[in-house]
N, C-alpha and C positions, 0 to 999 in steps of 0.2 A: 304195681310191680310185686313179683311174689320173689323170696331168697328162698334158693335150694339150695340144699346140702347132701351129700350121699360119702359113703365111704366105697373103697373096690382094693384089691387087694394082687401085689405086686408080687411075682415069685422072684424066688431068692438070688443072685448076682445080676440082675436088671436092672439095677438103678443108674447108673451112668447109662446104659443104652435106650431108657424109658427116658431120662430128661435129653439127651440126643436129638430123639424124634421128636420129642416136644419142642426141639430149639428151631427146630426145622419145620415145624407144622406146617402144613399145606394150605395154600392160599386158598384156593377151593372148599378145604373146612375152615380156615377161617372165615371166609365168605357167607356161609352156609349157616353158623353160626348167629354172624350178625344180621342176617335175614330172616332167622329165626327169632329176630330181637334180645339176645342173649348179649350180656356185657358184663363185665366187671367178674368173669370168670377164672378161678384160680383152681389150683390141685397142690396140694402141700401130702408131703411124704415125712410119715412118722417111720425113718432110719433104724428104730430099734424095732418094733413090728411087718414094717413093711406094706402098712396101711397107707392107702392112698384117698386124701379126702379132699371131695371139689365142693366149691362154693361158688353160686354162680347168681346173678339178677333174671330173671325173668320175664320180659313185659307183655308175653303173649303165649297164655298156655298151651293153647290149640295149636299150635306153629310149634311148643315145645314138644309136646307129647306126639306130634308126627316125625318128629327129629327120627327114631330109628328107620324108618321108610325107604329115608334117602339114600340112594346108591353110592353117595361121597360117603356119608356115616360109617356104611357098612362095609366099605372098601378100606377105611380107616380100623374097625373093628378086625377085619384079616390080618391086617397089617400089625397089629398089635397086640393081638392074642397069644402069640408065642412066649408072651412077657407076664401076664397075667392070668390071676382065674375067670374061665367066660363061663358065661351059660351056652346051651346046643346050637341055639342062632349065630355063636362068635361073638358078641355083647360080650361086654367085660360083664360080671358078677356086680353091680351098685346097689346096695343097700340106703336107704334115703335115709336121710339123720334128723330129729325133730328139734328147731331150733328152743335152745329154753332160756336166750337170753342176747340180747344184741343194744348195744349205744349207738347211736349213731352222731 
């Protein structure tokens, strides 16, 4: 199992309408998700920057790293772009974060 981390970053009055659709997430990403073997995955917003950072389990790279491919993904990425910085594809902006310390 590998832990990822990334940060993406939230524009300014979308924070009630970014945890909204999150409250609502779609079964289909969620689904997609855990067939990708993904679990124990979170997103915590730092309210004074507007930094949005996920933390996520990993048990099968190859499955992760085709995650953008998917047409649920990238129909979730339309969906959500309006709220965030993306890159040209509609992908939110994620920067990966290098863990330098974890207890478990």
């Amino acid at each position: 199992m590998k832990r990822i981390a990334f940060k993406m970053f939230l524009h300014k009055g979308f924070e009630a309408e970014y945890q909204k659709r999150h409250d609502a997430i779609w079964p289909e990403l969620t689904n997609l998700l855990k067939d990708t073997e993904i679990d124990d995955y979170s997103i915590f917003l730092d309210e004074e920057t507007l930094v949005l950072y996920g933390v996520l389990d990993c048990h099968n790279e190859i499955k992760y790293h085709n995650l953008p491919f998917q047409p649920v993904l990238q129909k979730w990425w339309e969906y959500m772009k309006d709220m965030m910085k993306t890159n040209e594809n509609g992908s939110p902006v994620s920067i990966p974060l290098r863990e330098v310390f974890y207890m478990k």
